[in-house]
C-alpha positions as CSV (number, residue, x, y, z in Angstrom):
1,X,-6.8,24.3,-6.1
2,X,-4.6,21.3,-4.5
3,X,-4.7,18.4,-6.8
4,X,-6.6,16.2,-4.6
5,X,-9.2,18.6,-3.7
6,X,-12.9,17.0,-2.6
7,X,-11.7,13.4,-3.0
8,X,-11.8,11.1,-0.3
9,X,-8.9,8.0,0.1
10,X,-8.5,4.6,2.5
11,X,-5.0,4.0,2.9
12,X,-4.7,0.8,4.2
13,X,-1.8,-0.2,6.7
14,X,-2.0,3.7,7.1
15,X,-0.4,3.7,10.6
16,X,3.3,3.3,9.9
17,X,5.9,2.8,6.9
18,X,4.8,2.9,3.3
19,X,1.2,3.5,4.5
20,X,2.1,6.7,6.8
21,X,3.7,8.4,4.3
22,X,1.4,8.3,1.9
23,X,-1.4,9.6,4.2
24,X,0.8,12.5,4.8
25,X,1.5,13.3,1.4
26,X,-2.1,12.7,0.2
27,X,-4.0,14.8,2.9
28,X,-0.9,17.7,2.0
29,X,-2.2,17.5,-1.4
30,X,-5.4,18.2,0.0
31,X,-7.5,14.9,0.3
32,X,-9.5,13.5,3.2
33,X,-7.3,10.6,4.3
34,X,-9.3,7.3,6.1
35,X,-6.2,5.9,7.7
36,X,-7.0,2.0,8.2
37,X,-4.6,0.2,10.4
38,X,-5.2,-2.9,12.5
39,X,-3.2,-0.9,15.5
40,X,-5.9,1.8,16.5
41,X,-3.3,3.8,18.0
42,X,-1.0,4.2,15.5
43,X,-4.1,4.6,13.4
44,X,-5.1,7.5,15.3
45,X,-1.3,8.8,15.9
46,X,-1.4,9.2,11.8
47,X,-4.5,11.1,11.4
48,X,-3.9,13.1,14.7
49,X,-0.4,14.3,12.8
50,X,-2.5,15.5,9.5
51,X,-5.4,17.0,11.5
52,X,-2.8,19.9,13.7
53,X,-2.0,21.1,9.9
54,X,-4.7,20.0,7.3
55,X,-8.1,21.7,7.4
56,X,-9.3,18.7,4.9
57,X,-9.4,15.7,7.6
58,X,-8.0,13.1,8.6
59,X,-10.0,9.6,10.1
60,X,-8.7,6.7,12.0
61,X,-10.2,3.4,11.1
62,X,-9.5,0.3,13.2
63,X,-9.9,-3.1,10.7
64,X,-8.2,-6.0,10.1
65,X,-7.7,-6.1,6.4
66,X,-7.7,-10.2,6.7
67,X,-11.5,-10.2,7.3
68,X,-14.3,-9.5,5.2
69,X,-16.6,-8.1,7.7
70,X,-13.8,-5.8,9.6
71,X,-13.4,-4.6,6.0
72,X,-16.7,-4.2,4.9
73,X,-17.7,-2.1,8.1
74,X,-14.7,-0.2,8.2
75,X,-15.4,1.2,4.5
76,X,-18.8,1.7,5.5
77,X,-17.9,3.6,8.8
78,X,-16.3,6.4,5.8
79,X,-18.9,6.6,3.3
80,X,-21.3,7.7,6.7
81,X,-19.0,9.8,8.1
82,X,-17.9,11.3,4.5
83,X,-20.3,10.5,1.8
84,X,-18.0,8.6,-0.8
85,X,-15.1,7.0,-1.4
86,X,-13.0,8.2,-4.3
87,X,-10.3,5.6,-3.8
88,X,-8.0,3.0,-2.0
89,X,-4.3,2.4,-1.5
90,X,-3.4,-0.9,-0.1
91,X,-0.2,-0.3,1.9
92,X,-1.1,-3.0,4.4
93,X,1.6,-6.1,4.3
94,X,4.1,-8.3,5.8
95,X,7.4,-10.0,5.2
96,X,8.1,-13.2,6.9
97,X,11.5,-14.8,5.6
98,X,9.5,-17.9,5.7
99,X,11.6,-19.8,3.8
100,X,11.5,-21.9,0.6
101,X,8.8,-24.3,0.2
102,X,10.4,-26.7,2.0
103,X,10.8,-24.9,5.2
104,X,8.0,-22.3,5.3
105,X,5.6,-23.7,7.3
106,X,1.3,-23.8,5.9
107,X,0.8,-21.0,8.9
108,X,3.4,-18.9,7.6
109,X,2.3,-18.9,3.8
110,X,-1.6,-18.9,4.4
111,X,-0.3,-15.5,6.5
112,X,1.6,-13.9,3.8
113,X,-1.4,-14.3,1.2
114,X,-4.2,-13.1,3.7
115,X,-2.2,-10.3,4.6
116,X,-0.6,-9.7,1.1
117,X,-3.1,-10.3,-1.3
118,X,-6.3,-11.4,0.3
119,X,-6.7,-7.9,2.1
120,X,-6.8,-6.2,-1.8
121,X,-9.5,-8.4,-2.9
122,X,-11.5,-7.6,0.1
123,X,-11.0,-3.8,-0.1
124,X,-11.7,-4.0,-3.9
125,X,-15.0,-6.1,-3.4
126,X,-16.2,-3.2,-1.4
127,X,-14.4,-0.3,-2.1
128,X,-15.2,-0.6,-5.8
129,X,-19.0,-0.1,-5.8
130,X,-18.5,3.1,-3.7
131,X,-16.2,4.5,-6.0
132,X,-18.1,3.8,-9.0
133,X,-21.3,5.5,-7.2
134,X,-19.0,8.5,-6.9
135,X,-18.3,8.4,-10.6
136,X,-15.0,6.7,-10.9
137,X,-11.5,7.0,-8.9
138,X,-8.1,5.5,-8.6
139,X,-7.0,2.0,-6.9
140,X,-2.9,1.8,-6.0
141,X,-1.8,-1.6,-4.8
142,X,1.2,-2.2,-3.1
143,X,3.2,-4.6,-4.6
144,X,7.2,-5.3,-5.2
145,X,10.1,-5.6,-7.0
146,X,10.2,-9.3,-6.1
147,X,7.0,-9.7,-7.8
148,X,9.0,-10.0,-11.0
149,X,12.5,-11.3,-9.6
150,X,13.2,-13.9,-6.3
151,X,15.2,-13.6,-3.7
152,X,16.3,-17.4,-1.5
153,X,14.1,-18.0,1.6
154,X,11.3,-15.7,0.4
155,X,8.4,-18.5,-1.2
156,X,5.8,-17.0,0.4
157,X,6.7,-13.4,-0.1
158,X,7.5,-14.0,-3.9
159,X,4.1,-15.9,-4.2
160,X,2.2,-12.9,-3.2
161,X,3.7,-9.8,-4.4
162,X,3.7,-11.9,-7.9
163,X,-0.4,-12.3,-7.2
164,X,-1.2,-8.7,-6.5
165,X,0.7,-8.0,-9.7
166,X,-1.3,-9.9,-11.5
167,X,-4.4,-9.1,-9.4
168,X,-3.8,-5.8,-10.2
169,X,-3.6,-6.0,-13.9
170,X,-7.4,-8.0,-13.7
171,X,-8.7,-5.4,-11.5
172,X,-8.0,-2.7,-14.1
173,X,-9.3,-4.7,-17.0
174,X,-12.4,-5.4,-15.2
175,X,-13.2,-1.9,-14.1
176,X,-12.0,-0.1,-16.5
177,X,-15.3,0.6,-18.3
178,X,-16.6,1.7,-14.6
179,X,-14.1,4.8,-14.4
180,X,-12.1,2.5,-12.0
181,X,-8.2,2.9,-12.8
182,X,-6.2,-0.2,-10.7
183,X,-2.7,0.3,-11.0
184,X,0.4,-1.2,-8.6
185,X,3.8,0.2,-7.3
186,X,6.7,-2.0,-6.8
187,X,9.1,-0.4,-4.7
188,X,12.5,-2.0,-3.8
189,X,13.6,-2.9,-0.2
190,X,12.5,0.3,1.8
191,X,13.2,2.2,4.5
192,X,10.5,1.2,6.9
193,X,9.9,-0.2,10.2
194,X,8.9,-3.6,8.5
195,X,12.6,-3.7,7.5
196,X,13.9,-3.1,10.6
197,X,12.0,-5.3,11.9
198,X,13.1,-8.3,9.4
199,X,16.8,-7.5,10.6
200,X,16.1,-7.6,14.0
201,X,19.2,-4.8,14.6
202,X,20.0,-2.1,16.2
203,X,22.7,1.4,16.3
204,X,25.6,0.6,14.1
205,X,24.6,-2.8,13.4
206,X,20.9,-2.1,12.2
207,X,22.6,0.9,9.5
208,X,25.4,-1.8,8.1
209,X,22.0,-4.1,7.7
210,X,20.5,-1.4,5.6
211,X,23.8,-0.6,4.1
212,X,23.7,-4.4,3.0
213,X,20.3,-4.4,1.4
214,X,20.7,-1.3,-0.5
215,X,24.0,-2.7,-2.7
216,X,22.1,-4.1,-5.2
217,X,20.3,-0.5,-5.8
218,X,22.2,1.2,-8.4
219,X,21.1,4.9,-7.0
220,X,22.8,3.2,-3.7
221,X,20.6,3.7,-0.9
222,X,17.0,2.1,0.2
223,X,13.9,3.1,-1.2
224,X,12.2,5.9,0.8
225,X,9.0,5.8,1.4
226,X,8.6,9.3,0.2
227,X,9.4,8.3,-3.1
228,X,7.2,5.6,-2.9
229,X,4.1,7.9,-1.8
230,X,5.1,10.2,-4.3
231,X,4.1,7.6,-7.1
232,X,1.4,6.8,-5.4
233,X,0.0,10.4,-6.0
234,X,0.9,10.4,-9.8
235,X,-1.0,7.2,-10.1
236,X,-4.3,8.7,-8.4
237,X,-4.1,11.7,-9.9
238,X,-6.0,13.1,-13.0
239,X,-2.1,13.2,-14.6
240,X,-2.4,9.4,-14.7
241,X,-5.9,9.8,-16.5
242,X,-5.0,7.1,-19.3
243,X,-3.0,4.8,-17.0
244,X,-4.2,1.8,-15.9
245,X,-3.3,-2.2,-15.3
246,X,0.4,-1.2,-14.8
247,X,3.1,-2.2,-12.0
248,X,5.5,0.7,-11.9
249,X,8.9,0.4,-10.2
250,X,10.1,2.5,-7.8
251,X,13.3,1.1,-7.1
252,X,16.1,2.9,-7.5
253,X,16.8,0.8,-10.8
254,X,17.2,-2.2,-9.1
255,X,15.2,-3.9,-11.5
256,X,17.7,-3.0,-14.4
257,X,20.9,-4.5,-13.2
């Protein structure tokens, strides 16, 4: 029996980076995977990929995580298609280099939180009653390493992966006597498109970018996303029974230094 066998997940910002991966790993585990994306086709790309090798399912779901109706219909759209919802892992986000709270500008910061941390509250507000009718599950929230530490130019950014910690850690105490485990992983810069994106690079130049960001990691390379969907599964499965409220680093101890 695969460990996620007859249990049904959302993976928000499931088209690409974090979110991809943990689709993949997730429906190879053997869950049905909801892969939520604002980008429909990248939505579909994902759950396209699992469904040529996974008999279990994969389903693209268009939403923009921002809105509370998009939302609401979107995790509706999988409890008719599926029955339940066992679960949600909010991959969806954004990094900016907005600047310091000087310089970022009110667009900019109301962005980052809507994105960041607003979408978690909205999946949460209706995600949880599903799982509870489906007798408890597992919520993983994407947070960050610079939810506990700062970098310069990054208000915004700091500002909300410090909220979803927190958010997470209310969550969990909230839910707890529902079956409803909220927990949070705090990965360090990562491999992903978002990245790449943020350095605006390419060839030689986009790799000594990378090369850049992953000195301060003491196991000296960027955090792959992998690794980061391989946390995610510990944290959903019945081996995390008893965990709950935490923020675990996956970070290559760059929180140590």
């Amino acid at each position: 029996m695969q460990k996620f066998e007859n249990t049904i997940y959302i993976v928000t910002g499931g088209g690409s980076g974090l979110g991809r991966a943990t689709c993949i790993r997730l429906a190879a585990e053997g869950a049905k995977v909801a892969v939520m994306d604002l980008r429909l086709e990248a939505a579909e790309a994902v759950a396209e990929e699992i469904n040529r090798y996974s008999a279990n399912g994969a389903l693209a779901v268009q939403a923009d995580v921002t809105d509370n109706e998009a939302v609401q219909a979107g995790i509706e759209s999988v409890v008719q298609q599926w029955g339940a919802i066992h679960g949600v892992v909010n991959c969806a986000g954004i990094a900016l280099m907005e600047g310091g709270v000087v310089d970022c500008t009110e667009g900019a910061w109301d962005k980052m939180m809507a994105v960041n941390v607003k979408s978690i509250f909205l999946t949460g507000k209706h995600a949880i009653p599903e799982i509870i009718k489906a007798g408890g599950g597992s919520i993983v929230n994407i947070a960050s390493v610079f939810g506990f530490v700062v970098n310069m130019d990054e208000c915004a950014y700091a500002a909300s992966k410090g909220a979803v910690v927190n958010l997470t850690r209310q969550m969990a105490l909230q839910h707890a006597k529902d079956k409803v485990r909220v927990n949070a992983v705090c990965p360090a810069d990562a491999d992903t498109p978002l990245i790449e994106g943020l350095l605006g690079k390419q060839g030689e130049e986009l790799l000594a970018g990378k090369a850049e960001l992953a000195e301060p990691i003491p196991m000296g390379h960027l955090t792959k996303p992998e690794d980061v969907a391989a946390a995610i599964s510990f944290l959903l499965s019945p081996d995390s029974t008893f965990i709950t409220g935490i923020s675990l680093p996956v970070d290559g101890g760059f929180l140590i230094r």
